[in-house]
Rosetta silent file (secondary structure, phi, psi, omega in degrees, C-alpha in Angstrom):
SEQUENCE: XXXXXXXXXXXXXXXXXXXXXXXXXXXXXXXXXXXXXXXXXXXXXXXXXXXXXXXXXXXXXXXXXXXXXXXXXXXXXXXXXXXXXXXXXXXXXXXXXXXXXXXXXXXXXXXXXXXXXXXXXXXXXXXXXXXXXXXXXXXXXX
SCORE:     score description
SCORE:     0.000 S_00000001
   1 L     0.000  -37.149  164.041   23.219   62.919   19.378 S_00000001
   2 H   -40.958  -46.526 -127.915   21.692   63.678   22.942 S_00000001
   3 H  -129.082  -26.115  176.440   18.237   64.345   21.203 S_00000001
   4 H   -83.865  -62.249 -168.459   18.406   60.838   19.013 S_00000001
   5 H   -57.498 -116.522 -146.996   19.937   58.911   22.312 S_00000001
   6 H   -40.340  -70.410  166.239   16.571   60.210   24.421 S_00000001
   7 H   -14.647  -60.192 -151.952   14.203   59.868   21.311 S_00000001
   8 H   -78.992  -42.711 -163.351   14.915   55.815   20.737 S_00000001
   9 H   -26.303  -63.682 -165.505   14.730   56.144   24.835 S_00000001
  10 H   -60.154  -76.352 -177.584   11.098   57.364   24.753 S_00000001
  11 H   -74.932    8.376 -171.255   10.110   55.121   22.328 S_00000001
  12 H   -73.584  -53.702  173.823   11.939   51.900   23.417 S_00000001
  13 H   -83.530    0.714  155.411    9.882   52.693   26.969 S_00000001
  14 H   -89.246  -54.684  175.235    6.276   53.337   24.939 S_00000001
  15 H   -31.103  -61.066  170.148    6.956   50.058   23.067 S_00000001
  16 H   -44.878   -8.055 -161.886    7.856   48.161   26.711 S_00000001
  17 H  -135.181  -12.555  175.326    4.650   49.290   28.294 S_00000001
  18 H   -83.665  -31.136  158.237    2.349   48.788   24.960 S_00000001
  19 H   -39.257  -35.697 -168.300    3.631   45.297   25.311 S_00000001
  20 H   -81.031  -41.548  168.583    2.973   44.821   28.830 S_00000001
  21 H   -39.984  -65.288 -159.691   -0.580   46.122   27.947 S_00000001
  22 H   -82.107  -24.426  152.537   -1.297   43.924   25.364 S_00000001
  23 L   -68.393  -10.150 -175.651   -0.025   40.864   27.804 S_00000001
  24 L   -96.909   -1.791 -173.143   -2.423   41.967   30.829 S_00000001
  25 L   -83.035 -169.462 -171.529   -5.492   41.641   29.293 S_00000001
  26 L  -102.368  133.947  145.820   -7.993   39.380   29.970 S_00000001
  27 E  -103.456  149.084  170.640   -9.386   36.666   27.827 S_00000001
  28 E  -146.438  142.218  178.720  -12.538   34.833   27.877 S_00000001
  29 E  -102.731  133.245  128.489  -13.825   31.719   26.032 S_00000001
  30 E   -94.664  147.734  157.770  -16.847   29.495   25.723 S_00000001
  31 E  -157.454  167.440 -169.221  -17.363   26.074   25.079 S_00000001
  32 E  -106.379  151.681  179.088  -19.427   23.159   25.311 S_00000001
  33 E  -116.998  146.812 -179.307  -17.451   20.049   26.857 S_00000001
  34 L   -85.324  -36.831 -168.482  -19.319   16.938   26.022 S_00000001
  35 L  -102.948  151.669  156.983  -17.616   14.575   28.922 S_00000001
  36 L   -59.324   84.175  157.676  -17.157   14.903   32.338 S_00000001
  37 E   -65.835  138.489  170.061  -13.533   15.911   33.026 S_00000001
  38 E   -87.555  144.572  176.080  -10.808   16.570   35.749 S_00000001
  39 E  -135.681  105.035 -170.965   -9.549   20.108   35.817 S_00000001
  40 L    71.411 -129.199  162.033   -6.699   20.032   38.824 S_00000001
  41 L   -78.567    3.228 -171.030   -8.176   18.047   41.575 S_00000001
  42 E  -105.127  139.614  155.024  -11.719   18.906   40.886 S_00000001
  43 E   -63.683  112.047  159.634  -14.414   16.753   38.727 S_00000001
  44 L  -107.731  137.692 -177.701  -16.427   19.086   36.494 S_00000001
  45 L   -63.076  142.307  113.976  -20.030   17.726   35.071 S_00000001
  46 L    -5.061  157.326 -156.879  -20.262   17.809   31.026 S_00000001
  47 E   144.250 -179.830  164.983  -21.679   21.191   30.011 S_00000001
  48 E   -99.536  135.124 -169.876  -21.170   24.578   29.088 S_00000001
  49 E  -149.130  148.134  162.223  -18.157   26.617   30.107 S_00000001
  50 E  -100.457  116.425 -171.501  -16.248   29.584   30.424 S_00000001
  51 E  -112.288  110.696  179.044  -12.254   29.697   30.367 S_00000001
  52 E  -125.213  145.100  171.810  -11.239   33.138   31.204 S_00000001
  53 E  -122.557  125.922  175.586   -7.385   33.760   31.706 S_00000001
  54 E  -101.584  146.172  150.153   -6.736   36.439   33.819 S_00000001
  55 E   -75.499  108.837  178.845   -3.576   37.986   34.511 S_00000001
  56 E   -93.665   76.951 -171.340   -1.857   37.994   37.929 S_00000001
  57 L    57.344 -130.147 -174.182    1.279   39.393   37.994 S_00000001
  58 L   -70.394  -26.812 -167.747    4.063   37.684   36.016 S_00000001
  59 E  -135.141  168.632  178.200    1.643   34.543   35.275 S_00000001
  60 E  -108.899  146.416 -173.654   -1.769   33.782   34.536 S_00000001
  61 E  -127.345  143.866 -178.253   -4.630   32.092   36.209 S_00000001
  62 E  -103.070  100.160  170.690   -6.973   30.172   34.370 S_00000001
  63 E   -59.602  167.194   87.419  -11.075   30.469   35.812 S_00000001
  64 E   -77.424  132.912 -179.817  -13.357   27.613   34.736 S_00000001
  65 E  -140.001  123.124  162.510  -16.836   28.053   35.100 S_00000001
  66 E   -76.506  130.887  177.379  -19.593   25.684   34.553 S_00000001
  67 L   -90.495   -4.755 -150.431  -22.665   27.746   33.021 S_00000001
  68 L   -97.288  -89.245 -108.553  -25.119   24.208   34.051 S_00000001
  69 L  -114.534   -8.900 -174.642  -23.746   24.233   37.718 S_00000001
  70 L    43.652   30.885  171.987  -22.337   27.548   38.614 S_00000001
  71 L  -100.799  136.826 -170.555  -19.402   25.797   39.771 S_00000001
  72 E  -130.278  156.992  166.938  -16.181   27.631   38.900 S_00000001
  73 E  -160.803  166.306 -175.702  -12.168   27.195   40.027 S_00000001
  74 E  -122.717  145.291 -162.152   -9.523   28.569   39.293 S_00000001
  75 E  -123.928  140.322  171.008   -6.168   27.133   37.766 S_00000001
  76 E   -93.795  120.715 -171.496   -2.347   28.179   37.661 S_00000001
  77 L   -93.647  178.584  158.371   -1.274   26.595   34.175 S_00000001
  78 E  -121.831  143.055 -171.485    2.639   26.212   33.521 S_00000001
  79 E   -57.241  137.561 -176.461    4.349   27.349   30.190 S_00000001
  80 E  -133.768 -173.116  178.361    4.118   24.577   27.830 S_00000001
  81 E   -38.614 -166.430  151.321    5.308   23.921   24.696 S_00000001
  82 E   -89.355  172.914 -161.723    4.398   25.812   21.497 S_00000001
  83 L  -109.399  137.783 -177.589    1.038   24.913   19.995 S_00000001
  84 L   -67.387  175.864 -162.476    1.599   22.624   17.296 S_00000001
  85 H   -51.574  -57.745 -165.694    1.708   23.641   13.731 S_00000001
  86 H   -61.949  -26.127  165.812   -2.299   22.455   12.916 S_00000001
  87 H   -64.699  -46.629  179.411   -3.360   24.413   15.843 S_00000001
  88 H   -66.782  -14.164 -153.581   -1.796   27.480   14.726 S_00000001
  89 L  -108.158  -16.881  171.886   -2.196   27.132   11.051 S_00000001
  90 L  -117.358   -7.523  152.574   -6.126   26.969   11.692 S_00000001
  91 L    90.465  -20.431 -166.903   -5.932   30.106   13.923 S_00000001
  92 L  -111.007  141.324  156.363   -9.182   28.916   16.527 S_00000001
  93 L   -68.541  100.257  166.975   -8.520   28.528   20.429 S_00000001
  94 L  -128.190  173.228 -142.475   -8.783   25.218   22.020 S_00000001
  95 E  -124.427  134.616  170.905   -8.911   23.483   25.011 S_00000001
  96 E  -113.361   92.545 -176.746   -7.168   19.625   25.263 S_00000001
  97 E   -68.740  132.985  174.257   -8.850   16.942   26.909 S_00000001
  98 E  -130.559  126.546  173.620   -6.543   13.687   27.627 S_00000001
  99 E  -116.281  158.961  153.486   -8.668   10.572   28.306 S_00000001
 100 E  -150.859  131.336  152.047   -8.128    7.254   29.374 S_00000001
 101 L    69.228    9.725  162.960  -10.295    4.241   30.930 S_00000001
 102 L    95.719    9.161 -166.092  -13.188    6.644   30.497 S_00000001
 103 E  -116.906  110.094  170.353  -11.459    9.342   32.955 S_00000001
 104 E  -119.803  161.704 -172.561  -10.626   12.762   30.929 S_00000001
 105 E  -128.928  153.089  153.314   -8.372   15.630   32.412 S_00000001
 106 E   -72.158  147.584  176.698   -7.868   19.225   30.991 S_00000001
 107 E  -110.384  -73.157 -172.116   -4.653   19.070   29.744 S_00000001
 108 E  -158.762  175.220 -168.644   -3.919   21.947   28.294 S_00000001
 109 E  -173.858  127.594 -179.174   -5.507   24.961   26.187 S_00000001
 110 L  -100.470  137.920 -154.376   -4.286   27.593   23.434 S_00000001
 111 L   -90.171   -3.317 -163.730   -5.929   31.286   23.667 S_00000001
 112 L   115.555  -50.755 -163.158   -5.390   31.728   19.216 S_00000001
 113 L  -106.620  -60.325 -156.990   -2.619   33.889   19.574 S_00000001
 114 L   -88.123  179.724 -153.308    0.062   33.433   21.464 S_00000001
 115 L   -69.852  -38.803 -173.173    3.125   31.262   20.381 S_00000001
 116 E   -92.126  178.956 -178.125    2.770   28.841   23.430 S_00000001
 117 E  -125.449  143.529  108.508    0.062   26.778   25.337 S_00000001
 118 E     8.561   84.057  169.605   -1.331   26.916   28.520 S_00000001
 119 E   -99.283  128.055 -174.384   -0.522   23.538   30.491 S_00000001
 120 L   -96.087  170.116  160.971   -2.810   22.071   33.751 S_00000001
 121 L   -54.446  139.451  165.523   -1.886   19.462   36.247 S_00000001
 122 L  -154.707  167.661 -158.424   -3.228   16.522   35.498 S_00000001
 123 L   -86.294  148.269 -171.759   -3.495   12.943   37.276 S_00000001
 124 L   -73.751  156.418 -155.569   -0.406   10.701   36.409 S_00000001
 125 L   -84.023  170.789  176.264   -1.008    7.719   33.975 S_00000001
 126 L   -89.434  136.649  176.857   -1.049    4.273   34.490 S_00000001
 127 L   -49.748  111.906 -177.294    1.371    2.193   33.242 S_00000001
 128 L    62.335   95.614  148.789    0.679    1.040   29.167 S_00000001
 129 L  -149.637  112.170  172.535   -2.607    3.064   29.458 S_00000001
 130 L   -30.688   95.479 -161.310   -3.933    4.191   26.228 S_00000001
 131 L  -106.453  173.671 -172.523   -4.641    8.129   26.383 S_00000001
 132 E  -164.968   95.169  153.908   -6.837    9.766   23.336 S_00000001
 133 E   -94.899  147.784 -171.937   -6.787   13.032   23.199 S_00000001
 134 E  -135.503  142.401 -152.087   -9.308   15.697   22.383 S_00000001
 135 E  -112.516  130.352 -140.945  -10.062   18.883   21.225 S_00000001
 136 E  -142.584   90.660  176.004  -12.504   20.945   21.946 S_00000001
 137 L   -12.337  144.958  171.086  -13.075   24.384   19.857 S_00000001
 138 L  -150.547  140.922 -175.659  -13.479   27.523   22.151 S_00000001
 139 E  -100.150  106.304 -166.326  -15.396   30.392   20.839 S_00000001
 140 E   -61.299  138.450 -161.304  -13.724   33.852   22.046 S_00000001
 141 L  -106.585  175.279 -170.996  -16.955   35.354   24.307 S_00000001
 142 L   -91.365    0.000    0.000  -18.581   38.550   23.945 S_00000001
């Protein structure tokens, strides 16, 4: 019983650490954003970009990098919902632009895989102001 007992041990603790693995990596994206967008407090140009989520300890930080402009920052998202059903059900990673009044923010952005989204900061709305949001493929990079 001793030898069964130790056994599920061993693997219980390879499972926990292939898990941990498989949460630590790194991803990186491109895409092109057609508009000029807020991503935290900073204004990013239209352009070509890179979204790599790195892991940091318990949470993840989200680079952005302009490919035009070499300007890059980096973002702490907060756990957001799950990614609705049409995102998941087509399987591609994207990034969610919220506009208004001609002003877009990152919103938020799903890596593909996992069950949840990615959420940014973004600036607080205006009272009865009309938001549109949009979605903007991201191509897993090489």
């Amino acid at each position: 019983m001793k030898s069964l007992t130790h056994r599920l041990m061993i693997a219980a603790a390879a499972l926990a650490v292939t898990a941990a693995s498989a949460l630590a990596q790194t991803h990186t994206y491109t895409a092109e954003i057609p508009h000029a967008f807020q991503a935290g407090k900073t204004q990013m140009q239209s352009g070509s970009y890179v979204f790599k989520v790195e892991p940091q300890g318990g949470n993840s930080v989200v680079a952005v990098s302009n490919l035009d402009t070499n300007q890059k920052i980096y973002l702490l998202p907060s756990a957001g919902p799950d990614a609705p059903a049409a995102w998941t059900q087509a399987g591609k990673p994207v990034v969610a632009l919220e506009c208004a009044d001609g002003q877009c923010a990152l919103r938020s952005m799903w890596d593909g895989h996992s069950t949840g989204v990615y959420r940014f900061a973004a600036p607080k709305p205006v009272r009865e102001t009309r938001f549109v949001s949009m979605l903007i493929p991201l191509k897993p990079a090489n």
